[in-house]
N, C-alpha and C positions, 0 to 999 in steps of 0.2 A: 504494500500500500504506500502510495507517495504523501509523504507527510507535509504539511502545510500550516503556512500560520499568519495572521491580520494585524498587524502592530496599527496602530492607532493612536497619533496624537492628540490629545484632546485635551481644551480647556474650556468646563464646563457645557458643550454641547451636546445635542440629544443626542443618543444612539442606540435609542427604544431599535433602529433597522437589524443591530446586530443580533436581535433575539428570533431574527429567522436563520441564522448559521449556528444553529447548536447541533453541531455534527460530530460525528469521530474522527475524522480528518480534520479537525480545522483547526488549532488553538488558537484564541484571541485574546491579544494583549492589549490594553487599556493602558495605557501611559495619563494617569491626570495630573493635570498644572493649574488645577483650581479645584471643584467639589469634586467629592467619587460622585462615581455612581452608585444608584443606590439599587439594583437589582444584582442578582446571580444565577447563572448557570455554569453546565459541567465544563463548557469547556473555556470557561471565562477567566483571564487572568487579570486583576486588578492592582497597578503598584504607581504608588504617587510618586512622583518628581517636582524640581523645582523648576519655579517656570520661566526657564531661560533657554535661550537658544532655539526660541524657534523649533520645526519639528525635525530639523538638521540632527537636535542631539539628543533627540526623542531615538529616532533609528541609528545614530553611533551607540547611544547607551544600550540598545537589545541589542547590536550585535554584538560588542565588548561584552555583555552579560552573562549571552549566551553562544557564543564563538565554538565552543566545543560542542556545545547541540544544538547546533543551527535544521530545521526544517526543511525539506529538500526545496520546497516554495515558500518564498515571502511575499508578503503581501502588503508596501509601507504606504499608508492612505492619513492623509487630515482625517479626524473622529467625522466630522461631518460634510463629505467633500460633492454632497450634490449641487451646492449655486456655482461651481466652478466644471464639474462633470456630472451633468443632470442624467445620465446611463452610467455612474461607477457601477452600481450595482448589476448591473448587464452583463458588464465588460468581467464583471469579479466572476459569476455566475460560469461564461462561458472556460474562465483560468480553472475554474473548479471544475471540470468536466476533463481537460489535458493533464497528461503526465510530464509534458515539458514546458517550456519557456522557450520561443525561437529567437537562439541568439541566449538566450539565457536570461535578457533582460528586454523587459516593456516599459516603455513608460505608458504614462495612464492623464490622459485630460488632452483640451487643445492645444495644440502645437504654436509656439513661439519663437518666431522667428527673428534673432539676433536681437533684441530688445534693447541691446545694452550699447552702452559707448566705449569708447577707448581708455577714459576713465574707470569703467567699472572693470572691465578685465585687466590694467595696467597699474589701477592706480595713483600711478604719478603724483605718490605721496600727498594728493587730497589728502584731510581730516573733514571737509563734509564733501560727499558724492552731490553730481550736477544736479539732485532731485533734492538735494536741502538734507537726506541721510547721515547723521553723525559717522565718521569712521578716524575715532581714536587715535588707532594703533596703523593707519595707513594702511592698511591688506589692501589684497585688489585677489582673483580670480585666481591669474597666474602665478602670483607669489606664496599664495597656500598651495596652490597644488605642489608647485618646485621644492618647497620643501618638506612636504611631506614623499612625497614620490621620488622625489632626485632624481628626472628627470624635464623635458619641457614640456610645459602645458600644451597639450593640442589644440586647433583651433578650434572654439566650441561657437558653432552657429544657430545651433537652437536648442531648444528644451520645450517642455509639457506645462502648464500652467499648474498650481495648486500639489507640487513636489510629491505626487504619487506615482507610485511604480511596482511591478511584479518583477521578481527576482531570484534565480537557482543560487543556491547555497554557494555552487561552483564557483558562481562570479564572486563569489565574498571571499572565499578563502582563497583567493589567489591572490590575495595580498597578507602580510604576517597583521597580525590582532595591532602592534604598535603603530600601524599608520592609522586604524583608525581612532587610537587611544591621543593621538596628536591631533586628528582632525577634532576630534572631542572638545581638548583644550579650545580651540580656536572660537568654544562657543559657550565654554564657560565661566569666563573671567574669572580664573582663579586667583589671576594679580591683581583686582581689584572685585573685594566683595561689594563695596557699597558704590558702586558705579550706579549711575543713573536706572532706576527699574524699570524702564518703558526699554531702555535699549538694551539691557539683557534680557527683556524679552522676547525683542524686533529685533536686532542685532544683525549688521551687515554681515557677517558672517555668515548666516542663517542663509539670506539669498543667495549671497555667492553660491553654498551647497549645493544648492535647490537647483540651480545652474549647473552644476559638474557632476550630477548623476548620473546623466550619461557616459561622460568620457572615463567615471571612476569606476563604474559597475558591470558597463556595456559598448565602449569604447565607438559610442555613437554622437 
């Protein structure tokens, strides 16, 4: 049986939908960064986080978590990702019916093409991006991936709106657990606890991510 599992960011959103996937395949993980929920079933995994980093360190922190037993399918979705992909559940529906992932990775919502500037993937030591974004610590796109990867950032021209995706375990563990324990930081501010709380929870970093799932997971 191919094992599978729904990680789910959520802050405070409905996710009464999740109570039609009570399967034996599926484990569902509930990550909250505000109220639990307040219902259970069997295959429901409930664990609070704090609410930083966007849903970027929602899906580093399950795979660092669970690295050694990771599920042959992942399934990384916002808690409630219908006013951005009004068929997620369609799309989830038909993933649950396959035994693979073509290519190993999907992404999931509409397709966005190049969005960004030369500032956003460069940089160019901005501390606020051309959209008024605080960025701090200068990142940009290309400079987290380079040093996380040690190698050069590919050129990334599109991405999926609302940072969900299906994903074979395969694509994960081809890289060691420490790249994504580094990507982690990047959305933690561990050097600054009392940073601004709207931007550790919006956090530049978060979109960059959101942006490089492709080229990290699925080399698209």
């Amino acid at each position: 049986m191919i094992s599978r599992s729904l990680i789910l960011c959520r802050y405070n959103e409905n996710v009464d939908w999740i109570k039609n996937y009570n399967r034996d395949d599926l484990k569902i993980f509930v990550y909250d960064k505000g109220e639990s929920i307040n219902f259970d079933q069997s295959n429901l995994y409930k664990i609070s986080l704090d609410n930083v980093g966007r849903e970027a360190h929602t899906y580093l922190y399950h795979i660092i978590k669970n690295y050694d037993n990771l599920t042959n399918q992942l399934y990384f979705s916002q808690a409630y990702p219908f006013p951005h992909i009004s068929n997620y559940t369609d799309q989830l529906n038909i993933q649950l019916e396959k035994n693979t992932i073509s290519g190993g990775f999907k992404w999931v919502g509409p397709k966005i093409i190049n969005d960004f500037s030369d500032n956003l993937y460069y940089g160019n030591d901005k501390t606020i991006m051309p959209n008024g974004h605080p960025n701090p610590y200068k990142r940009s796109i290309k400079n987290i991936y380079e040093s996380v990867f040690k190698e050069e950032c590919p050129s990334i021209n599109h991405y999926h709106v609302s940072g969900c995706f299906f994903v074979e375990k395969k694509n994960i563990l081809k890289y060691d657990i420490s790249k994504y324990e580094k990507l982690l930081e990047y959305t933690s501010y561990p050097e600054q606890k009392n940073y601004n709380e709207f931007y550790k929870s919006n956090c530049i970093e978060g979109h960059f991510l959101e942006r490089m799932y492709g080229v990290i997971f699925g080399n698209v």
